[in-house]
DSSP file (Angstrom, degrees, kcal/mol; ACC not computed):
  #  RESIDUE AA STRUCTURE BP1 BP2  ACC     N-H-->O    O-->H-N    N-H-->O    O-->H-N    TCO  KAPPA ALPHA  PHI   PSI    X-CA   Y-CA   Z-CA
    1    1 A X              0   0    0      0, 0.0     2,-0.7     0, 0.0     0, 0.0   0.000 360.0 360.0 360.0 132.1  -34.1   42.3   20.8
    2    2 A X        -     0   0    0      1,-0.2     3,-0.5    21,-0.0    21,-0.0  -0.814 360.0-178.9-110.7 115.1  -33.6   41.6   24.6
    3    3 A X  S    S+     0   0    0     -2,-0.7     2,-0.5     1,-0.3    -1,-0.2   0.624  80.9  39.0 -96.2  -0.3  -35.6   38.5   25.5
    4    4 A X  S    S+     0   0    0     24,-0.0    -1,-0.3    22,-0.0     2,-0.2  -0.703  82.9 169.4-135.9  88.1  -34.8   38.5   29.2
    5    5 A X        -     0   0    0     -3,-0.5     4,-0.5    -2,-0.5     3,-0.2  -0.332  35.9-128.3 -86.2-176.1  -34.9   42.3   30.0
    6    6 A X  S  > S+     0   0    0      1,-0.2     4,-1.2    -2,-0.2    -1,-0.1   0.224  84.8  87.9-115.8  20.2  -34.9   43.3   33.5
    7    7 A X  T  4 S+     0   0    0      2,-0.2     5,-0.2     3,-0.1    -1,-0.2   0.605  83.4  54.0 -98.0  -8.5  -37.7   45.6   33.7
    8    8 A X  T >> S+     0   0    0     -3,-0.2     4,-3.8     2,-0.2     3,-2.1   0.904 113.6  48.7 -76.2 -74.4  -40.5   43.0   34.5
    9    9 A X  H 3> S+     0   0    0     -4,-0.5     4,-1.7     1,-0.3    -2,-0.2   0.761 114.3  48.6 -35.3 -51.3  -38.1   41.9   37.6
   10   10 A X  H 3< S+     0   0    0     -4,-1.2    -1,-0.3     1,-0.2    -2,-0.2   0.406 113.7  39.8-105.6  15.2  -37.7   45.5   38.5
   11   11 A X  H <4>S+     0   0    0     -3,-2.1     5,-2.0     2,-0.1    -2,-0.2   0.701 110.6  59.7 -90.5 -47.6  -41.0   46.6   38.5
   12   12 A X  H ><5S+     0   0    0     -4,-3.8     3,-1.9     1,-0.3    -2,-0.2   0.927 100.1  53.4 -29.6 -60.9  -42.0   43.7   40.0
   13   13 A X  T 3<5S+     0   0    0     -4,-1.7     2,-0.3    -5,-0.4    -1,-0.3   0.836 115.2  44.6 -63.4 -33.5  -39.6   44.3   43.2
   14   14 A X  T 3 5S-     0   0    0      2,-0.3    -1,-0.3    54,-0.1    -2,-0.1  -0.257 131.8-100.6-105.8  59.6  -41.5   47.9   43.5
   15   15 A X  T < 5S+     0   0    0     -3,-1.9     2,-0.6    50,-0.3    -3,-0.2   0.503  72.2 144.6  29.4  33.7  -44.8   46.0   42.9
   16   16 A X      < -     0   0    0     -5,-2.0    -2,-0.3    49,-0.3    -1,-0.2  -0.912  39.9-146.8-104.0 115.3  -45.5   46.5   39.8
   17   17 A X        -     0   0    0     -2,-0.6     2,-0.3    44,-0.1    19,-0.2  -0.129  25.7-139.0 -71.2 172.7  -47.1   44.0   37.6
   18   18 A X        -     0   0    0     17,-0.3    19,-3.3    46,-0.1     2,-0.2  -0.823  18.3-164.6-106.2 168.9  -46.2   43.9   33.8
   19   19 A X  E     +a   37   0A   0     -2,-0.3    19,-0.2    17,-0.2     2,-0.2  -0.719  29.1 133.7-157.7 113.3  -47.4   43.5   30.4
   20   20 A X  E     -a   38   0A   0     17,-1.0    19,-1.3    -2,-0.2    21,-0.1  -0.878  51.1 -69.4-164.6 169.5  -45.6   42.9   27.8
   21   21 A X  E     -a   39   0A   0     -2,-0.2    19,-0.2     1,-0.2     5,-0.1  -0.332  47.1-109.5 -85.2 163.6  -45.3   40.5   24.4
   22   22 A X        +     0   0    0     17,-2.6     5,-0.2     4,-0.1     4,-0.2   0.169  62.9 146.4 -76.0  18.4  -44.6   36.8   24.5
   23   23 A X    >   -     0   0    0      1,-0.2     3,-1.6     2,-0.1     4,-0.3   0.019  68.8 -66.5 -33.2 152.7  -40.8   37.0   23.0
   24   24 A X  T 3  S+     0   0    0      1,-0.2    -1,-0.2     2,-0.1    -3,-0.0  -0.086 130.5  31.3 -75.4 160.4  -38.8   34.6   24.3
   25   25 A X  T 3> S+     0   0    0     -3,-0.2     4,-1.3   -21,-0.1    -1,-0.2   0.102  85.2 112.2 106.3 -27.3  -38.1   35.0   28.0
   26   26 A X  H <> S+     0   0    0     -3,-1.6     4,-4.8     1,-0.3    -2,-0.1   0.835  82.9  42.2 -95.4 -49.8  -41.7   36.6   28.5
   27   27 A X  H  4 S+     0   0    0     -4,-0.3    -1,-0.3     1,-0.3    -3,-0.1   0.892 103.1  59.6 -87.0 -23.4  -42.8   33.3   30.6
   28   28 A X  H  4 S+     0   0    0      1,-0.2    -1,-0.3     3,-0.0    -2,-0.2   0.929 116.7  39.0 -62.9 -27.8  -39.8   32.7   32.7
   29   29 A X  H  < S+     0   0    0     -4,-1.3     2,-0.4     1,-0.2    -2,-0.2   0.800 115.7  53.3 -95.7 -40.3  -40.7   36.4   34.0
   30   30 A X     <  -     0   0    0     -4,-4.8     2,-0.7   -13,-0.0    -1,-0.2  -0.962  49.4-159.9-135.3 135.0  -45.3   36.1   34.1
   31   31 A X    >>  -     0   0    0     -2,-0.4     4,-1.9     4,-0.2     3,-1.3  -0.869  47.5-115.2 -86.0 106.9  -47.3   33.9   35.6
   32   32 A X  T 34 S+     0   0    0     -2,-0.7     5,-0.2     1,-0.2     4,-0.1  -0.245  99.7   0.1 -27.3 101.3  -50.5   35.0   33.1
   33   33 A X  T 34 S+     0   0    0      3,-5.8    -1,-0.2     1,-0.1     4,-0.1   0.364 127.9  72.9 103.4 -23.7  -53.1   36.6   35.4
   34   34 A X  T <4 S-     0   0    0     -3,-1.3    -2,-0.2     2,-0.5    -1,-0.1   0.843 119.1  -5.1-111.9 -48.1  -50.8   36.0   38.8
   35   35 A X  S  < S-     0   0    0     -4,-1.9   -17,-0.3     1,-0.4    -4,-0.2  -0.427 132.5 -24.4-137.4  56.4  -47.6   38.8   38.6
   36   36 A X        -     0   0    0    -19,-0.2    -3,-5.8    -6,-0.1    -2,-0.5  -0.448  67.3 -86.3 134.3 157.3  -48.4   40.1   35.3
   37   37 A X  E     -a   19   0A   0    -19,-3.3   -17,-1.0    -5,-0.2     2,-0.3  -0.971  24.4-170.6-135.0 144.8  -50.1   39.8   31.7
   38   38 A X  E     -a   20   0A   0     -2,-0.4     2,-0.3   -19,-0.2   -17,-0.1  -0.917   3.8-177.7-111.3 146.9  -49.0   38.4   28.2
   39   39 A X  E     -a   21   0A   0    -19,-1.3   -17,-2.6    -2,-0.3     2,-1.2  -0.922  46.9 -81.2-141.7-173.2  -50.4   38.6   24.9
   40   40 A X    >   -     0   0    0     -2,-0.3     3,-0.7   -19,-0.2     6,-0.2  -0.691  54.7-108.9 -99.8 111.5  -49.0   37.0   21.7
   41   41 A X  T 3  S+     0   0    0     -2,-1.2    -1,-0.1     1,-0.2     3,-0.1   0.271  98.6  16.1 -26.3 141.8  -46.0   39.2   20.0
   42   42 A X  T 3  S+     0   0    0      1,-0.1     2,-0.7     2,-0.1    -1,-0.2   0.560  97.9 117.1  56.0  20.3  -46.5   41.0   16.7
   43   43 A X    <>  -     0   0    0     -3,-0.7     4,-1.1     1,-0.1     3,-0.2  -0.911  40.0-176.8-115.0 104.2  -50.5   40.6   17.2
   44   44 A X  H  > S+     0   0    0     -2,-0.7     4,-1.2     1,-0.2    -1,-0.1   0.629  73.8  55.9 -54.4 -31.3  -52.0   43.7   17.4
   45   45 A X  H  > S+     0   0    0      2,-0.2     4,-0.5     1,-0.2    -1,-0.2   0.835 107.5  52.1 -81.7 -36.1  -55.2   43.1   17.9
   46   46 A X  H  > S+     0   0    0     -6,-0.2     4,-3.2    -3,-0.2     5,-0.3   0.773 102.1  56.7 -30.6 -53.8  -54.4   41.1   20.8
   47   47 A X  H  X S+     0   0    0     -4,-1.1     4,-2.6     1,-0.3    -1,-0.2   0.855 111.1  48.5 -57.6 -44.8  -52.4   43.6   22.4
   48   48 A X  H  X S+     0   0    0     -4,-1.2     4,-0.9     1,-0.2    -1,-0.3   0.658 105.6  51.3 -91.0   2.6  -55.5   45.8   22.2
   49   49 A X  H  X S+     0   0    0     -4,-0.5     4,-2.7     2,-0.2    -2,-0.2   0.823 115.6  40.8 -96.7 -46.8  -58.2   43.6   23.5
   50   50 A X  H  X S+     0   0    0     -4,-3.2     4,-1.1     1,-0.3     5,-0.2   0.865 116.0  56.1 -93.7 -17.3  -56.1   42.6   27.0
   51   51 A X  H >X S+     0   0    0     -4,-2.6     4,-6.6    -5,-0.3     3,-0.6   0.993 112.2  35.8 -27.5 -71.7  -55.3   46.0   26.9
   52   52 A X  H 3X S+     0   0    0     -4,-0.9     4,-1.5     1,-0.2    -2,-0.2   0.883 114.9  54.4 -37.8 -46.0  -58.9   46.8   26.8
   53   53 A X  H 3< S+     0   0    0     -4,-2.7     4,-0.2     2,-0.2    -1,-0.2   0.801 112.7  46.3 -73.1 -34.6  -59.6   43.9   29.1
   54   54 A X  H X< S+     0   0    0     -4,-1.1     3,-1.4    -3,-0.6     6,-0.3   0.892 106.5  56.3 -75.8 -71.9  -56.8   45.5   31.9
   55   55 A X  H 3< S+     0   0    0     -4,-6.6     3,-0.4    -5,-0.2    -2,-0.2   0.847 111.8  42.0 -44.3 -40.8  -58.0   48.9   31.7
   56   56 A X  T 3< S+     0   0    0     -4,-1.5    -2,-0.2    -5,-0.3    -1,-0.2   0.645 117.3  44.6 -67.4 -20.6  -61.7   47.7   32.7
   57   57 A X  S X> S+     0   0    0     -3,-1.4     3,-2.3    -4,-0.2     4,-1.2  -0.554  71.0 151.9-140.1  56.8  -60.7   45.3   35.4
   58   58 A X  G >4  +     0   0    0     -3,-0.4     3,-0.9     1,-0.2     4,-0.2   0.978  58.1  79.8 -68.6 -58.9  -58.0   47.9   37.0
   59   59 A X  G 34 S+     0   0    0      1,-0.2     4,-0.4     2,-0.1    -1,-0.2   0.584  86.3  63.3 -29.0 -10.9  -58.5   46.2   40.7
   60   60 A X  G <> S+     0   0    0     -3,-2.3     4,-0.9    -6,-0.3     3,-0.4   0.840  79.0  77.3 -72.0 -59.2  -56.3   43.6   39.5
   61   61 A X  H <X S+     0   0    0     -4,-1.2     4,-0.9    -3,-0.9    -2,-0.1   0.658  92.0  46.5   3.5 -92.8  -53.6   45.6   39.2
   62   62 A X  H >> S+     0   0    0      2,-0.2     4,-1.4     1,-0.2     3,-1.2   0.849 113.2  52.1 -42.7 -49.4  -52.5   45.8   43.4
   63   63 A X  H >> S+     0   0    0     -4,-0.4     4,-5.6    -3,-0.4     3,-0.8   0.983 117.4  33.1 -58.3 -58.3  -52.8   42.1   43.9
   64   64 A X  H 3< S+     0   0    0     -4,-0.9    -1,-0.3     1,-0.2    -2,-0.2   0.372 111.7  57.3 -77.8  24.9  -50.7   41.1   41.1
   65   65 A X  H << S+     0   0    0     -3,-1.2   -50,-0.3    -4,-0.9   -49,-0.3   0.586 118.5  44.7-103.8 -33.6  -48.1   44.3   41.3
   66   66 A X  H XX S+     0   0    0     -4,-1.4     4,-2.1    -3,-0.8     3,-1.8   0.948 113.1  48.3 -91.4 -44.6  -47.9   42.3   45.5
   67   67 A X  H 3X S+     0   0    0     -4,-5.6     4,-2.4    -5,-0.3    -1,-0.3   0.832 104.3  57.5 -69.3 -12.6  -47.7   38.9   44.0
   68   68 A X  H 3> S+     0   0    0     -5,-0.4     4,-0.8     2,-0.2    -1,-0.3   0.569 103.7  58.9 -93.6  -5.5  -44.8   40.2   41.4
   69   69 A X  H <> S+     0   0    0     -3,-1.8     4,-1.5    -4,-0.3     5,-0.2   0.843 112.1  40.0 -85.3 -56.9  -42.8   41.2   44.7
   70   70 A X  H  X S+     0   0    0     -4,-2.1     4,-1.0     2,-0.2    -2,-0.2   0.778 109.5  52.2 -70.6 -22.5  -42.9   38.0   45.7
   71   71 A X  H >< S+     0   0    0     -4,-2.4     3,-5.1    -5,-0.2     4,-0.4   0.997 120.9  32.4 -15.6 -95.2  -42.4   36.2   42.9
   72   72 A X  H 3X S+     0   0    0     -4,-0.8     4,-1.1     1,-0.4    -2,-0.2   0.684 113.2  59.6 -72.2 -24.6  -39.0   38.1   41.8
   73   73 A X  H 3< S+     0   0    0     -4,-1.5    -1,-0.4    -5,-0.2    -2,-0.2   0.992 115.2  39.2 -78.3 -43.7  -38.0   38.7   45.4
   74   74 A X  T << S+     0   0    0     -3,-5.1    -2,-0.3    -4,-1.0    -1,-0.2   0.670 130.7  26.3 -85.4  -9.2  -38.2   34.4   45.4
   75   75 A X  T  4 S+     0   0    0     -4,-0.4     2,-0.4     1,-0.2    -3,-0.2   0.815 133.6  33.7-107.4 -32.8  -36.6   33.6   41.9
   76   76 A X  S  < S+     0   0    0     -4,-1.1     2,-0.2     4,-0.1    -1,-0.2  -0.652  72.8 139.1-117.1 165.5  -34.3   37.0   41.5
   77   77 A X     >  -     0   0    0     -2,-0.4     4,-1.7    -3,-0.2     5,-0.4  -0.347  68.3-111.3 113.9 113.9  -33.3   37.7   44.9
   78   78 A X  H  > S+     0   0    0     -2,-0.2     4,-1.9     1,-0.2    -5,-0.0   0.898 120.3  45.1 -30.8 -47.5  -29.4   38.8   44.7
   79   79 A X  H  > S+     0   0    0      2,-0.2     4,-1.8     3,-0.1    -1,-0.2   0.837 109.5  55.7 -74.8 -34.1  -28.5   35.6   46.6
   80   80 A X  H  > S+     0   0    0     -3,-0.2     4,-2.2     2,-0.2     3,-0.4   0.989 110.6  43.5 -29.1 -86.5  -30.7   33.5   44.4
   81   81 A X  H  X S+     0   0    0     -4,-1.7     4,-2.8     1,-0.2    -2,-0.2   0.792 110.8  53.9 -57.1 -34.3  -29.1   34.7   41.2
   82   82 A X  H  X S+     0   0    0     -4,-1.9     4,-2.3    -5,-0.4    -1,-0.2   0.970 113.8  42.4 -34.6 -68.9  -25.3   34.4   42.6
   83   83 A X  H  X S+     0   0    0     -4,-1.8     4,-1.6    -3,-0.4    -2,-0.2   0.952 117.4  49.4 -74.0 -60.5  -25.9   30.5   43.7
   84   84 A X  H >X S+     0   0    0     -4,-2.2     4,-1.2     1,-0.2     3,-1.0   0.916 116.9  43.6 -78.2 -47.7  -27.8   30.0   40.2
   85   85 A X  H 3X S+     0   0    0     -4,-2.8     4,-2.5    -5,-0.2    -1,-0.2   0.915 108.6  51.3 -25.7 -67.3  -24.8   31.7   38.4
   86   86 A X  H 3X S+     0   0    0     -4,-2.3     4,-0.6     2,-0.2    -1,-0.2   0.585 109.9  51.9 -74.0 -10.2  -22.1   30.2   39.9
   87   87 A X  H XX S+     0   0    0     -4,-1.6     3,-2.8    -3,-1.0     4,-1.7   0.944 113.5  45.4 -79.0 -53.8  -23.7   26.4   39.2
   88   88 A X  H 3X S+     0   0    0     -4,-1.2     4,-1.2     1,-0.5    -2,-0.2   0.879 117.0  43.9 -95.6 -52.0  -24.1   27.1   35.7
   89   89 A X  H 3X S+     0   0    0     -4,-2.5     4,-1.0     2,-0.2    -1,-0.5   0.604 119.9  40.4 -20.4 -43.7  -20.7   28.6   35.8
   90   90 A X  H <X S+     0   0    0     -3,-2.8     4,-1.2    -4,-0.6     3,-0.3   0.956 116.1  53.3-125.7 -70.2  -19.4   25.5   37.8
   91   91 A X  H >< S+     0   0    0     -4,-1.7     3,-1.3     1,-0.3    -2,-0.2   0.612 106.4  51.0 -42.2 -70.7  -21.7   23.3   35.5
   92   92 A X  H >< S+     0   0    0     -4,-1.2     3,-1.5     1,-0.4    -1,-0.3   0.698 112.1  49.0-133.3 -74.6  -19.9   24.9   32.1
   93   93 A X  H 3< S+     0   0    0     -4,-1.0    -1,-0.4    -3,-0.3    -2,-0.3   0.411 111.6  55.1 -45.1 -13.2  -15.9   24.1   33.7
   94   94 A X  T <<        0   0    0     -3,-1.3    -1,-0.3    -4,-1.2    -2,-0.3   0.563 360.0 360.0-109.7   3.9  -16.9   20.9   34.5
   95   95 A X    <         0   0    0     -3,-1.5    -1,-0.2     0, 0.0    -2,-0.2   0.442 360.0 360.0 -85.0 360.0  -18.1   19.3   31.5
């Protein structure tokens, strides 16, 4: 199971919101309602009601697809993720 995949991030960057289950990682990546939608893993029913709910209320869609560019563009940014690498790296030799 890959709990911090990289397809929320790079849909996001072409403005495209997600949806996908809460496995871990699920919240570091969507702001509920803001870049993107979660429902609660291995509940089906769930899945198919904010499905439902998604499908009905498609004019969300563009805002949060624009708000998931900006997001990932402010947290995953190439230069972003270098400088947060290379502390935790840094962090990890220095204890």
């Amino acid at each position: 199971m890959e709990t911090f995949g990289l397809v929320c991030v790079e849909a996001g960057l072409c403005g495209i919101p997600s949806f996908r289950s809460s496995i871990a990682g699920a919240l570091d990546q969507i702001q509920e309602g803001t870049n993107g939608w979660v429902y609660p893993k291995e509940d089906n029913s769930a899945f198919q009601e904010k499905l439902r709910e998604l499908l009905s209320q498609t004019d969300r869609f563009k805002p949060a697809g624009l708000a998931a560019r900006d997001i990932y563009l402010a947290k995953f940014s190439m230069e972003i993720v270098v400088v947060d690498l290379e502390a935790a790296y840094r962090e990890m030799v220095c204890k």
